[in-house]
N, C-alpha and C positions, 0 to 999 in steps of 0.2 A: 860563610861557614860551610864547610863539606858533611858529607853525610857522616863520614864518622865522626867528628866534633856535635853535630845536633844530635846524633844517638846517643855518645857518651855524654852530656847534656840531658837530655832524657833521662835516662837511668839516673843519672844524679839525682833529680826532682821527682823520678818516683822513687826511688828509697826514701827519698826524703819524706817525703807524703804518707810512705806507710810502716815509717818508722815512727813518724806521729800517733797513726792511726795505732799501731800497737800501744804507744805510751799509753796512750786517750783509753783503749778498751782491758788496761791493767788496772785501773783506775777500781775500786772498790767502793761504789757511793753509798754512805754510812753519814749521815749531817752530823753523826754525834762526835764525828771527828772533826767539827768546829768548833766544838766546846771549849777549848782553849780561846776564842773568842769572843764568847758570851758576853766579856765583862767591857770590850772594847765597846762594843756594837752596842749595849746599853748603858753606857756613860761618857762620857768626856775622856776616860783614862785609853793612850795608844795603845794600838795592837802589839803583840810580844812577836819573838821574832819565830817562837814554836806557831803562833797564831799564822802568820802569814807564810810558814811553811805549810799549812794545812789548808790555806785557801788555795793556795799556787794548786795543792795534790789535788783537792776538791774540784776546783774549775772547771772539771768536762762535767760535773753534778750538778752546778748551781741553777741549770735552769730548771732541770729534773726538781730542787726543791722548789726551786718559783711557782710549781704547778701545783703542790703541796699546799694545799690549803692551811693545813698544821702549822706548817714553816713559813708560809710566805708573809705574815707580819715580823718575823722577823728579817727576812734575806731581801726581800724591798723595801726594809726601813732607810731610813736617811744615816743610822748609825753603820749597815753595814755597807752603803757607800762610801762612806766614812774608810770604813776601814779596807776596804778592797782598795779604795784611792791612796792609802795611808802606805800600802803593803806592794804598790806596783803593780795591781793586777785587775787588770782592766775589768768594767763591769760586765756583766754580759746581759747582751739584748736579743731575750727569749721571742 
């Protein structure tokens, strides 16, 4: 690879990285925009497809509510593994 292919290279993977980073820090953490989940996460009935729109937006918070003492019976229960597995979005290990 020549120096200009590794730089343009480069630049690829940092925009990349802080076009994340911007997504990640638009992000609004509010848990009561799981609510649409409530009913997944405490029963057997699947998550809706608004639910698992609002975990995917959630995700850069969820660890943020795991330290949540408030939250955190419900966001480390077995339901909402359930449902983060249900919805494609991987669990997160705070």
């Amino acid at each position: 690879m020549n120096t200009k292919t590794t730089f343009l290279a480069f630049c690829v993977i940092l925009v990349l990285i802080l076009g994340e980073v911007e997504v990640t820090n638009a992000v609004t953490c509010n848990p009561l925009q799981l609510s649409p989940c409530a009913s997944a996460i405490t029963s057997s009935s699947k998550p809706s497809a608004v639910c698992c729109a609002k975990i995917k937006e959630q995700r850069p918070c969820l660890c943020q509510y795991m330290r949540n003492p408030n939250l955190q019976k419900f966001i480390k229960s077995p339901g909402a593994k359930k449902v983060a597995n249900a919805c494609g979005t991987p669990y997160p290990r705070c």
